[in-house]
Structure formats: C-alpha cells, structure tokens
N, C-alpha and C positions, 0 to 999 in steps of 0.2 A: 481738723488740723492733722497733720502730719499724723503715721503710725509708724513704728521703728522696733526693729529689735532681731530676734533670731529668728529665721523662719519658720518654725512650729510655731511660736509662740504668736508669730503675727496671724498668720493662716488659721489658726484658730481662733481670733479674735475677728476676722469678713466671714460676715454670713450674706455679704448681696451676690445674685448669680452673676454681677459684670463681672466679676474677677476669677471667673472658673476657670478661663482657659490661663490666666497668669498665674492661679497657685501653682496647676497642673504642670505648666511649662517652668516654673521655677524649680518645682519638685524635683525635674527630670535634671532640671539644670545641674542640680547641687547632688544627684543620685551619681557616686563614683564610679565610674566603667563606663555611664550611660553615654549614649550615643548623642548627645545636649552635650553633652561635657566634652566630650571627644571631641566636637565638634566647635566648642567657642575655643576648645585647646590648639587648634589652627588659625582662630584669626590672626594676623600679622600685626606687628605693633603700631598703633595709628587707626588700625583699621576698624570698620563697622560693619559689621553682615545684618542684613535684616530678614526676618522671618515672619511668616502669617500664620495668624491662629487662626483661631474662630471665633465670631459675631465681632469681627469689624477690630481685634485688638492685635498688636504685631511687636515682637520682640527686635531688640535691635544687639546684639551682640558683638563685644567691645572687647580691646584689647588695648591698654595705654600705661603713659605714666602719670600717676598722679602729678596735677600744676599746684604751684607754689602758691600763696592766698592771694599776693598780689593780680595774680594771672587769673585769679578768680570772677565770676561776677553769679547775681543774680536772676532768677532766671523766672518763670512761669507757664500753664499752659489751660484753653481753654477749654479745647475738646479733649482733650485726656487726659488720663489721671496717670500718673507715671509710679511703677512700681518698680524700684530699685533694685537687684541683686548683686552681692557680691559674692562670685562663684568662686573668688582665689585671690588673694591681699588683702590690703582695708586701706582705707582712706579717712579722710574726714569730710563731714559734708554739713554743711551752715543752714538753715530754716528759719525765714520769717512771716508770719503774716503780710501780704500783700497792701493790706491796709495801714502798713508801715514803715511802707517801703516806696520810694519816689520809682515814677516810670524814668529810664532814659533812654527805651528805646519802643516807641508804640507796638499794639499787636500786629503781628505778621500773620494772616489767617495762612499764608500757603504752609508757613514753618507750625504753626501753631506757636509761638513764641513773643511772648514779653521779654525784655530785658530792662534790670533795676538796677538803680545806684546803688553805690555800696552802705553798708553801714555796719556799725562796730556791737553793734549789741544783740545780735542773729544769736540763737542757742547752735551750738555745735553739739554733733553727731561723732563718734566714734565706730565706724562702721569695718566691719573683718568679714572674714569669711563665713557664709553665713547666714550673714545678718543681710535684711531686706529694711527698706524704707519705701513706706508711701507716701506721695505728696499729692495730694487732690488739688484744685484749679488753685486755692487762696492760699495756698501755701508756695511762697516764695523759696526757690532754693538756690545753695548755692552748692552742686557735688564735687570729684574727682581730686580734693587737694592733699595736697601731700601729708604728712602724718611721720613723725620719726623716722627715718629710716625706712619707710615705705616703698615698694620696688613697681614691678610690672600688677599692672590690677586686671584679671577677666570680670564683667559684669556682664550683665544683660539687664537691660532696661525695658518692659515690659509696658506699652504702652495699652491704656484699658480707656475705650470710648465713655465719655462723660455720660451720654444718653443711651 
C-alpha cells in the first residue's frame, strides 16, 4: 500500500535498491540552491520536462495548478511505481486500493495507465512541501487537487520500474 509522508521519513523507511536513483533525485530535488531545483523552477505552468535516471527509472518534472475534485479522477500504473514529490505547495491527493475501485478506462500499455471511476470513500492525503508519496501498482490514486487556497505546485514525479 501506498507510503506517504516527509521525505526523511519516507526514504528511510525503502531499503529496496529500485528506488535509489528516486531517493537520490528527490534529495537533489528538495536541496535548496541545487541545480534539481533550479531547474524544475523553470518549468512553465502546464508544463512537463522529463529526465532520465538510472536502471530504466525517469523523473517527470511539473509545474501546475492544482484541479478542483470534480476535475479529478483515478488513476494506476503497471510497470511503475510512482514516487511523488512536492518540491514547492501542496495539494491533496486521494488513494484507494484498486481492488475497490471499478475500471472505466482499460490498461493502455504504451501510457502505462488505468483509469477508475470515482468514488467517495478514497482516504485523502494532505500533501506540502516536502512530503513524498508512493503508490506501487495496487494502489489506485487520485493527485494534483486543489487544497485551501492552494496556488502553483512544482513536483516531480519519479517514476521507478516494477521489475
């Protein structure tokens, strides 16, 4: 199931080596001055830059406004595990098991992408600057929603191969 929290806190609880190039690249992400930073501080709003790590995992680095819930939907993926970062605002972002969650749109192998109907009883995430969330394949998510007063969000989403 899902992992969620601050990034020390996460990072010290994955001891597998698929995720080494994602701590590494978050670390950098969230290190102030750092050249990670600097550098997701230019995406344009809308925008996605994507980056390649090592052993087959690649960061997608984001700049947007949180969507409002309706505008939301659920989501999943089978070849990789997605490791969330928020480098600068926070949002909200929904989690359910996928075993409880209807398909309404079948797998897309080229996207790596399911998409789920909605439903009302997902646990929500309060997610800031910071804070990381991982979703492994059975975890249904739904990210990027608006949150109080929530403004422009940088993240980077850190995609880490299943195998």
């Amino acid at each position: 199931m899902a992992l969620f929290g601050p990034f020390a806190q996460v990072r010290d609880q994955i001891r597998d080596v698929r995720f080494t190039a994602a701590m590494a690249y978050a670390a950098e992400m969230l290190r102030p001055g750092s050249a990670a930073q600097s550098r997701i501080g230019l995406v344009g709003l809308g925008q996605t830059e994507r980056i390649e790590l090592a052993a087959g995992a690649f960061a997608l680095d984001q700049a947007y406004e949180p969507k409002q819930r309706p505008d939301g939907f659920f989501e999943s993926h089978r070849r990789y595990i997605d490791v969330q970062v928020i480098v600068a605002g926070e949002e909200l972002m929904e989690v359910e098991d996928i075993s409880r969650l209807t398909v309404a749109l079948p797998y897309n192998p080229e996207r790596d992408f399911i998409k789920y109907a909605d439903t009302a009883v997902a646990s929500v995430l309060r997610m800031r600057t910071g804070d990381v969330a991982i979703f492994y394949p059975e975890d249904g998510h739904m990210p990027s929603l608006y949150w109080r007063g929530s403004g422009l969000v940088r993240k980077t989403v850190v995609k880490v191969p299943v195998a």
